[in-house]
C-alpha positions as protocol buffer text, in pm:
chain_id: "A"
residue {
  index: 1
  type: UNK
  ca { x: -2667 y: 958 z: 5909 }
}
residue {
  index: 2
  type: UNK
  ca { x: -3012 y: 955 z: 5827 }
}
residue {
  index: 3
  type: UNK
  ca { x: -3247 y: 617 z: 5814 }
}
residue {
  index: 4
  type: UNK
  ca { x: -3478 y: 591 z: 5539 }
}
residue {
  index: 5
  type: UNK
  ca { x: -3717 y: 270 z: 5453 }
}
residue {
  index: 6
  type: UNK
  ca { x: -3792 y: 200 z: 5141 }
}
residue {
  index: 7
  type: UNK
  ca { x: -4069 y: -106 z: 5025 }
}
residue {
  index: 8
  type: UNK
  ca { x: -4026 y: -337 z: 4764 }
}
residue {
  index: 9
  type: UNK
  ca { x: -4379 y: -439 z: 4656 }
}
residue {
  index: 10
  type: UNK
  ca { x: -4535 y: -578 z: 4371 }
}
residue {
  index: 11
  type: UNK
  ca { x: -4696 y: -933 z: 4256 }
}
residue {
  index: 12
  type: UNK
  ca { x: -4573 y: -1248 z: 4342 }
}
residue {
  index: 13
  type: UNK
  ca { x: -4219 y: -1409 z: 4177 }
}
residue {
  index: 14
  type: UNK
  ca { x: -4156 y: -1094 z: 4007 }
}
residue {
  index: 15
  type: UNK
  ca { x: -3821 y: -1054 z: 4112 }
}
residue {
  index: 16
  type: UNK
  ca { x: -3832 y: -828 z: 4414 }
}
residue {
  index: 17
  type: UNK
  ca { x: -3587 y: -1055 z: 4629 }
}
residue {
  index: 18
  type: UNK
  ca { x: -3337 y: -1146 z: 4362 }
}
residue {
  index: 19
  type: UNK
  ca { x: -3342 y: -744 z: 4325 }
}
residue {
  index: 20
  type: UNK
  ca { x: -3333 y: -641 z: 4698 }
}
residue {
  index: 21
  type: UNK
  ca { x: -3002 y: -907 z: 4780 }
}
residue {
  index: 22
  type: UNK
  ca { x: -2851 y: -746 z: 4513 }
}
residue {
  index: 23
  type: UNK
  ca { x: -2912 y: -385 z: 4598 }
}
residue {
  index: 24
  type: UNK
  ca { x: -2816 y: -508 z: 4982 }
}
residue {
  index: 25
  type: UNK
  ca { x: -2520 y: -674 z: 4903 }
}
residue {
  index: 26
  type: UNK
  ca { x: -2623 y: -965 z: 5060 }
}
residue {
  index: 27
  type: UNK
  ca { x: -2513 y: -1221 z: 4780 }
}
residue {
  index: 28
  type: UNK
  ca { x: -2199 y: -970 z: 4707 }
}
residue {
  index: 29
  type: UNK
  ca { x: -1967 y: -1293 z: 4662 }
}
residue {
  index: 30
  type: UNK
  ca { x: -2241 y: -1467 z: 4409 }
}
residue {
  index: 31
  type: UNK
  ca { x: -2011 y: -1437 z: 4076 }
}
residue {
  index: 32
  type: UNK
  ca { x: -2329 y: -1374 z: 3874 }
}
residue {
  index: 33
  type: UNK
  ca { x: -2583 y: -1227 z: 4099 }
}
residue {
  index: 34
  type: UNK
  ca { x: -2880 y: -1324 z: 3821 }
}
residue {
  index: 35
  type: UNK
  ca { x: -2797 y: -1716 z: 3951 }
}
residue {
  index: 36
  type: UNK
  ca { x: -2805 y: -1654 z: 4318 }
}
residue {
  index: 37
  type: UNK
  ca { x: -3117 y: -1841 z: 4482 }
}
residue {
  index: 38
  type: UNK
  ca { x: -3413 y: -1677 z: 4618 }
}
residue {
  index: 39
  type: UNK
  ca { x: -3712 y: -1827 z: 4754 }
}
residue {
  index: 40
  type: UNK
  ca { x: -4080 y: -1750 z: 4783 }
}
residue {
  index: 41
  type: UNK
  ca { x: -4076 y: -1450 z: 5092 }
}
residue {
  index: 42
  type: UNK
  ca { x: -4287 y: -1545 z: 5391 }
}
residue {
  index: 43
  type: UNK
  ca { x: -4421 y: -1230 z: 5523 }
}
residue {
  index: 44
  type: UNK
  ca { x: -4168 y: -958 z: 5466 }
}
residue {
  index: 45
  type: UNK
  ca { x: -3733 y: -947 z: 5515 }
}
residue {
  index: 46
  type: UNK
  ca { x: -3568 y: -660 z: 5605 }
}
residue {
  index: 47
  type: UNK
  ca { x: -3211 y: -644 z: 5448 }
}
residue {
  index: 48
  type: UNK
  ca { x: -2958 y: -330 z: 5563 }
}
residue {
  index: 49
  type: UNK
  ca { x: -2659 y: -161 z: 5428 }
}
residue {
  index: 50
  type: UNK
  ca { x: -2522 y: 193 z: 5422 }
}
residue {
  index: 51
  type: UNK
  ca { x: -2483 y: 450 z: 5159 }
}
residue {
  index: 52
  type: UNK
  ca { x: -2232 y: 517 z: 5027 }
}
residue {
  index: 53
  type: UNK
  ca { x: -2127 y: 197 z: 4959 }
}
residue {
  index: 54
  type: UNK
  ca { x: -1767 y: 38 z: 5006 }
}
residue {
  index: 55
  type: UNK
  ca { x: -1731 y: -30 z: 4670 }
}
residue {
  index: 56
  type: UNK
  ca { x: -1939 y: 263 z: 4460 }
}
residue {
  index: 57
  type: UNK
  ca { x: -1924 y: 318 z: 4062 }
}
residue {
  index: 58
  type: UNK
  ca { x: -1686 y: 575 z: 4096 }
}
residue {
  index: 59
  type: UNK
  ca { x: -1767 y: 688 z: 3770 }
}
residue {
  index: 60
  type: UNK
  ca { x: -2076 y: 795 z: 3870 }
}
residue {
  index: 61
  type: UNK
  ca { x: -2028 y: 1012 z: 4212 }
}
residue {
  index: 62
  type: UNK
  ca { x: -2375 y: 1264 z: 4193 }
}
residue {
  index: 63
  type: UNK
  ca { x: -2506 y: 1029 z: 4496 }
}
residue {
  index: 64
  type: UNK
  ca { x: -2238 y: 929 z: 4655 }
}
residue {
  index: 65
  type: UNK
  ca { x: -2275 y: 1241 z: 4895 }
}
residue {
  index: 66
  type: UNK
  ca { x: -2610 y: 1044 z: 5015 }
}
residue {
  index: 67
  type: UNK
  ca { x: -2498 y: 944 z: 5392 }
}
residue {
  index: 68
  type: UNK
  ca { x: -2777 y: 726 z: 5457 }
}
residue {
  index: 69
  type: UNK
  ca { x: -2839 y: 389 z: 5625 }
}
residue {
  index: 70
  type: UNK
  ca { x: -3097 y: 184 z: 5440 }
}
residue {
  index: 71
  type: UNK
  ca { x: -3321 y: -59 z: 5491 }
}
residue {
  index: 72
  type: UNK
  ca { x: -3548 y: -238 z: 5226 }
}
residue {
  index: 73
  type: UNK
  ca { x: -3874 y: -444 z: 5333 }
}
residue {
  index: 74
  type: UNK
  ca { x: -3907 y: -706 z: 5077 }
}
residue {
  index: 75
  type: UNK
  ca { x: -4257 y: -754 z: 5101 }
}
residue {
  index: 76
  type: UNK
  ca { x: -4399 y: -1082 z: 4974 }
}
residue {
  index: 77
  type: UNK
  ca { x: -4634 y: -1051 z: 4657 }
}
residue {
  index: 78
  type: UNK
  ca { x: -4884 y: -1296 z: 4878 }
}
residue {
  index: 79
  type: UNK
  ca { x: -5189 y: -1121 z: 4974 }
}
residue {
  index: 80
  type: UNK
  ca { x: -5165 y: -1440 z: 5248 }
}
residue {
  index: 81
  type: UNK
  ca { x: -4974 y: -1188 z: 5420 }
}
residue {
  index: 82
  type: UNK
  ca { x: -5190 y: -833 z: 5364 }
}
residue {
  index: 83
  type: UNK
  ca { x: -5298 y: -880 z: 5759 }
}
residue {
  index: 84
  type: UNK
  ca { x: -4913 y: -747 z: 5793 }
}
residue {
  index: 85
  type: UNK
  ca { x: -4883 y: -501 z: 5587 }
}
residue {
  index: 86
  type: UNK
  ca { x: -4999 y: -160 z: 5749 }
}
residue {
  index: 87
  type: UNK
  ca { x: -4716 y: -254 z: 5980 }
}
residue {
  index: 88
  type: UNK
  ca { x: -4491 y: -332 z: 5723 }
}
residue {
  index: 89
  type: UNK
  ca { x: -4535 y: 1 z: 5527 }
}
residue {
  index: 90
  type: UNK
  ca { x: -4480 y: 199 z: 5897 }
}
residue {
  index: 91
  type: UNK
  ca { x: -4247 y: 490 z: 5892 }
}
residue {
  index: 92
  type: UNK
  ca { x: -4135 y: 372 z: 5493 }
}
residue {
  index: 93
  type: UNK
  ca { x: -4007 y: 688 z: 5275 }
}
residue {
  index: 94
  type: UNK
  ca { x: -4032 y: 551 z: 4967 }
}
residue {
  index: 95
  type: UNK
  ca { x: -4152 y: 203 z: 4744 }
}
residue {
  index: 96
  type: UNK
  ca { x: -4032 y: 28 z: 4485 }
}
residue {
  index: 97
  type: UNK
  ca { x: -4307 y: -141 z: 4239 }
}
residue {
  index: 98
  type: UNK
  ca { x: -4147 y: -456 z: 4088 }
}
residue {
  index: 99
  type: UNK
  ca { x: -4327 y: -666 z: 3833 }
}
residue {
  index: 100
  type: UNK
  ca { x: -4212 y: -947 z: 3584 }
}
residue {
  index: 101
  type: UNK
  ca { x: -4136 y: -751 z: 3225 }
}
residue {
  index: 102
  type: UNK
  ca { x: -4150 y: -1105 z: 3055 }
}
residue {
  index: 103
  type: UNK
  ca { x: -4490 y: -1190 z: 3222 }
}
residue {
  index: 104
  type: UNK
  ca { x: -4774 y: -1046 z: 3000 }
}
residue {
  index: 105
  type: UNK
  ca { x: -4997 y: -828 z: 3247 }
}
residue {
  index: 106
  type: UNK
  ca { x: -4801 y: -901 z: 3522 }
}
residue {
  index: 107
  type: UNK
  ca { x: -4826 y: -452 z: 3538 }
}
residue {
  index: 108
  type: UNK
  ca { x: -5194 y: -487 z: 3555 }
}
residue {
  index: 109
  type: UNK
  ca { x: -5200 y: -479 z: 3950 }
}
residue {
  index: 110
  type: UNK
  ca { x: -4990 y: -223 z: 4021 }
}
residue {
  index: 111
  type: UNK
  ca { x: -5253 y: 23 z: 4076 }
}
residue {
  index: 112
  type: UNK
  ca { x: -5328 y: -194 z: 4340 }
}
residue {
  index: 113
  type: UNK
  ca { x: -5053 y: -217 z: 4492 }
}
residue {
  index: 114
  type: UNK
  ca { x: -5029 y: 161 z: 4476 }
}
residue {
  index: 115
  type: UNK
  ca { x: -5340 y: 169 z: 4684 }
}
residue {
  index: 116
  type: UNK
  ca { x: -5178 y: -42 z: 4942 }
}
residue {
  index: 117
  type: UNK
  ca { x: -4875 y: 131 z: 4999 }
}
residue {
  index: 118
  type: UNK
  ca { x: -4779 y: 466 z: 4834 }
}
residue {
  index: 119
  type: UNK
  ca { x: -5145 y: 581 z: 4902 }
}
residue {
  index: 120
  type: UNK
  ca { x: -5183 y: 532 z: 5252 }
}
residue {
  index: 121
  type: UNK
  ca { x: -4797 y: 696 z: 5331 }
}
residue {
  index: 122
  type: UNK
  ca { x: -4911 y: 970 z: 5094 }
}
residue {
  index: 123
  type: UNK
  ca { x: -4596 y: 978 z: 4901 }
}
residue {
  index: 124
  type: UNK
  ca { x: -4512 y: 1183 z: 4618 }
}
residue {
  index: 125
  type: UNK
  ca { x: -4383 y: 1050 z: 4275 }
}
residue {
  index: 126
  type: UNK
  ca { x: -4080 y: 1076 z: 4351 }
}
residue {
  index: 127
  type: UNK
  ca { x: -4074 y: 828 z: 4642 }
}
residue {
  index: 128
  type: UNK
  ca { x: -4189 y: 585 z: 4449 }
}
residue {
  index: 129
  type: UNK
  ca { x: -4000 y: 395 z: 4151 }
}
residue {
  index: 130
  type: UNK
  ca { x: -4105 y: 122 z: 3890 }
}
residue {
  index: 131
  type: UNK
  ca { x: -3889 y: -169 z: 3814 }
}
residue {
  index: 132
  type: UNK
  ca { x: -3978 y: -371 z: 3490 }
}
residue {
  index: 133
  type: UNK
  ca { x: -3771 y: -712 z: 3548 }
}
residue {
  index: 134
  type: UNK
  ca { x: -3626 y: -950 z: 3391 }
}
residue {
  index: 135
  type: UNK
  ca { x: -3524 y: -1267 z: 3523 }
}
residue {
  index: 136
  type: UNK
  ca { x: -3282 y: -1377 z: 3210 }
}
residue {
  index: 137
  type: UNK
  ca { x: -3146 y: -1335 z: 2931 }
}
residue {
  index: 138
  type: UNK
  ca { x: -3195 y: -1036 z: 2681 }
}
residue {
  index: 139
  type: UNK
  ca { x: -3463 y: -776 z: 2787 }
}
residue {
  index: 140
  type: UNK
  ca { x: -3718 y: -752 z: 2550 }
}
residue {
  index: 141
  type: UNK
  ca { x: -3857 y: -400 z: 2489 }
}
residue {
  index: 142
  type: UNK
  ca { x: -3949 y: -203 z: 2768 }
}
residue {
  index: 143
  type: UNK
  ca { x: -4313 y: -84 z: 2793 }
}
residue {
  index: 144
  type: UNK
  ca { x: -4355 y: 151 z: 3088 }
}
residue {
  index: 145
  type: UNK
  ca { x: -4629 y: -38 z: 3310 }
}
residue {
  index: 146
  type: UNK
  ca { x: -5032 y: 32 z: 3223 }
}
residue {
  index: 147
  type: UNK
  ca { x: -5074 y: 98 z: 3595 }
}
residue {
  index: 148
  type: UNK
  ca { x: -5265 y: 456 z: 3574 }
}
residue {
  index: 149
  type: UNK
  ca { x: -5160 y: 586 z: 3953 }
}
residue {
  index: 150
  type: UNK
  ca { x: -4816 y: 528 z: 3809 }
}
residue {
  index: 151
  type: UNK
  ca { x: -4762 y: 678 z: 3533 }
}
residue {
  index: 152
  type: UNK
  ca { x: -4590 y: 973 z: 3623 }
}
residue {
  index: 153
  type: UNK
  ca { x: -4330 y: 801 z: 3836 }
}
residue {
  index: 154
  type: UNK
  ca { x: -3990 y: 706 z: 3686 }
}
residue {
  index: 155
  type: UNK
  ca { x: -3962 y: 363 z: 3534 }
}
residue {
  index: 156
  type: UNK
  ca { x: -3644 y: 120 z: 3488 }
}
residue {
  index: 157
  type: UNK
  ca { x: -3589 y: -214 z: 3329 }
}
residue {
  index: 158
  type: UNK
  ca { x: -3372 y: -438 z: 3519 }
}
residue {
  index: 159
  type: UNK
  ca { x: -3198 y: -741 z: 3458 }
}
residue {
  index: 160
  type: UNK
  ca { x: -2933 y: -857 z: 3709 }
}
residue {
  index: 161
  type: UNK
  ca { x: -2760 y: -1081 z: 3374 }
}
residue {
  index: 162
  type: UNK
  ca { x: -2712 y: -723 z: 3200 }
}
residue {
  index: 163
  type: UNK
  ca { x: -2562 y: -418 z: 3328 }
}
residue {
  index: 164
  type: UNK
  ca { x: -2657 y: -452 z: 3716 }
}
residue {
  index: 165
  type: UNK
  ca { x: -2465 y: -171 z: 3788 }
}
residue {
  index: 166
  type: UNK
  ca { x: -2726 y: 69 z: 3646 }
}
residue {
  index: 167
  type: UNK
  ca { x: -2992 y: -74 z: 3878 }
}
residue {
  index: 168
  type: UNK
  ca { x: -2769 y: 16 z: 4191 }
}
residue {
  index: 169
  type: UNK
  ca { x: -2726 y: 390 z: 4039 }
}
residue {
  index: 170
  type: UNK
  ca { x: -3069 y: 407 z: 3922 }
}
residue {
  index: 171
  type: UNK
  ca { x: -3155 y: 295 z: 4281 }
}
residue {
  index: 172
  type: UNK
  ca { x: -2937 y: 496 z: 4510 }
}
residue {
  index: 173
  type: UNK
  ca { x: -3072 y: 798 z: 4267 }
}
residue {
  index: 174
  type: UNK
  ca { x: -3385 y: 718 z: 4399 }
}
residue {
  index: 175
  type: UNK
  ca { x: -3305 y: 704 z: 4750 }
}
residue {
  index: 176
  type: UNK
  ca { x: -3167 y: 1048 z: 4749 }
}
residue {
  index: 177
  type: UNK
  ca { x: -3482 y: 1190 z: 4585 }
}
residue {
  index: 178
  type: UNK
  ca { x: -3749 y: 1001 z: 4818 }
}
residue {
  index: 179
  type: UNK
  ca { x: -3531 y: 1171 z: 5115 }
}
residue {
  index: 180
  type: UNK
  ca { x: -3531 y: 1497 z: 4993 }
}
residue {
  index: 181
  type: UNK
  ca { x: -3911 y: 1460 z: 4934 }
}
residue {
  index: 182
  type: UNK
  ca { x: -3970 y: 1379 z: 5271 }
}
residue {
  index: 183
  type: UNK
  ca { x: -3783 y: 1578 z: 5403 }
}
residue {
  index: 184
  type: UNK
  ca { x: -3950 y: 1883 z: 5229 }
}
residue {
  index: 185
  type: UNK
  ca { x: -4320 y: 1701 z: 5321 }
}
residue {
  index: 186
  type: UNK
  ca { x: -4172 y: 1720 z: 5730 }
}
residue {
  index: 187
  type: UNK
  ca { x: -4039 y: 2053 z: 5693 }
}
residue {
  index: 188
  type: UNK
  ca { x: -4389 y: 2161 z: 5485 }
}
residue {
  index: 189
  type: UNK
  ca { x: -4552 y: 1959 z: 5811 }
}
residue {
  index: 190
  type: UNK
  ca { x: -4386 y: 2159 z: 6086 }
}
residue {
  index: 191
  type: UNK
  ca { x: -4454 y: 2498 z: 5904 }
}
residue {
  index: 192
  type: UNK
  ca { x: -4804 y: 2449 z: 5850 }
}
């Protein structure tokens, strides 16, 4: 089974915990995961589970061939914490820029925080992914983010109140693409 690390970055309180439990399963008996509790993340939490999961979409079975066990590092948006980060972002295969949809600019650092993680690992578009939140309700229009180092990667809206299911595909689809990628970059590596 292979073991692949994937960041969650992006600015503070813009979701990335509420998003992570949910992809984990760690609030799986929560009857409306949008409600579960999160608090501010000191430092960074490593949550685990294994693809595929127990209880898949089976409607949708492209990636449930992905045999993988997962980890996400929810890093915290805190730049209190940046002294931590180079060993955070060890060893990752892909990130996941969050940012609050419902907070104007809140997209505006992203480069940034492209900079700090995806450039340094050297990973291709598609190990990263972009998730436009939103913490309730109705999702207002979707405006990919301004962020310029991103704008080739694939963008999602999210909102755990509104079809959460799609943000576990969307994610898992993800997954499987940022292991293939490095895979190829290791194989590319070894070849020369």
């Amino acid at each position: 089974m292979a073991e692949v690390k994937v960041l969650f970055v992006g600015p503070k309180e813009a979701g990335k915990t509420a998003l992570a439990n949910y992809l984990s399963g760690a609030i799986q008996n929560a009857d409306d995961p949008a409600l579960a509790p999160t608090r501010p993340t000191v430092g960074c939490r490593v949550l685990e589970f294994d693809l595929p999961r127990g209880n898949q979409n089976q409607e949708n079975k492209t990636f449930t061939a992905i045999k993988a066990s997962v980890e996400i590092w929810d890093i915290s948006g805190d730049r209190a914490y940046e002294g931590g980060w180079a060993a955070a972002r060890h060893n990752a295969i892909g990130a996941v820029f969050v940012y609050d949809g419902d907070k104007p600019g809140d997209d505006k650092d992203l480069d940034q925080w492209y900079k700090w993680f995806a450039e340094p690992l050297g990973l291709r578009e598609s190990q990263c992914l972009v998730m436009c939140h939103h913490k309730g309700g109705v999702s207002r229009g979707f405006k990919p983010p301004s962020a310029r180092s991103l704008a080739k990667v694939h963008a999602v809206q999210t909102n755990l109140e509104e079809k959460a299911t799609v943000i576990r595909d969307e994610f898992d689809k993800f997954v499987a693409e940022a292991l293939k990628a490095s895979r190829e970059k290791e194989e590319q590596g070894i070849i020369g």
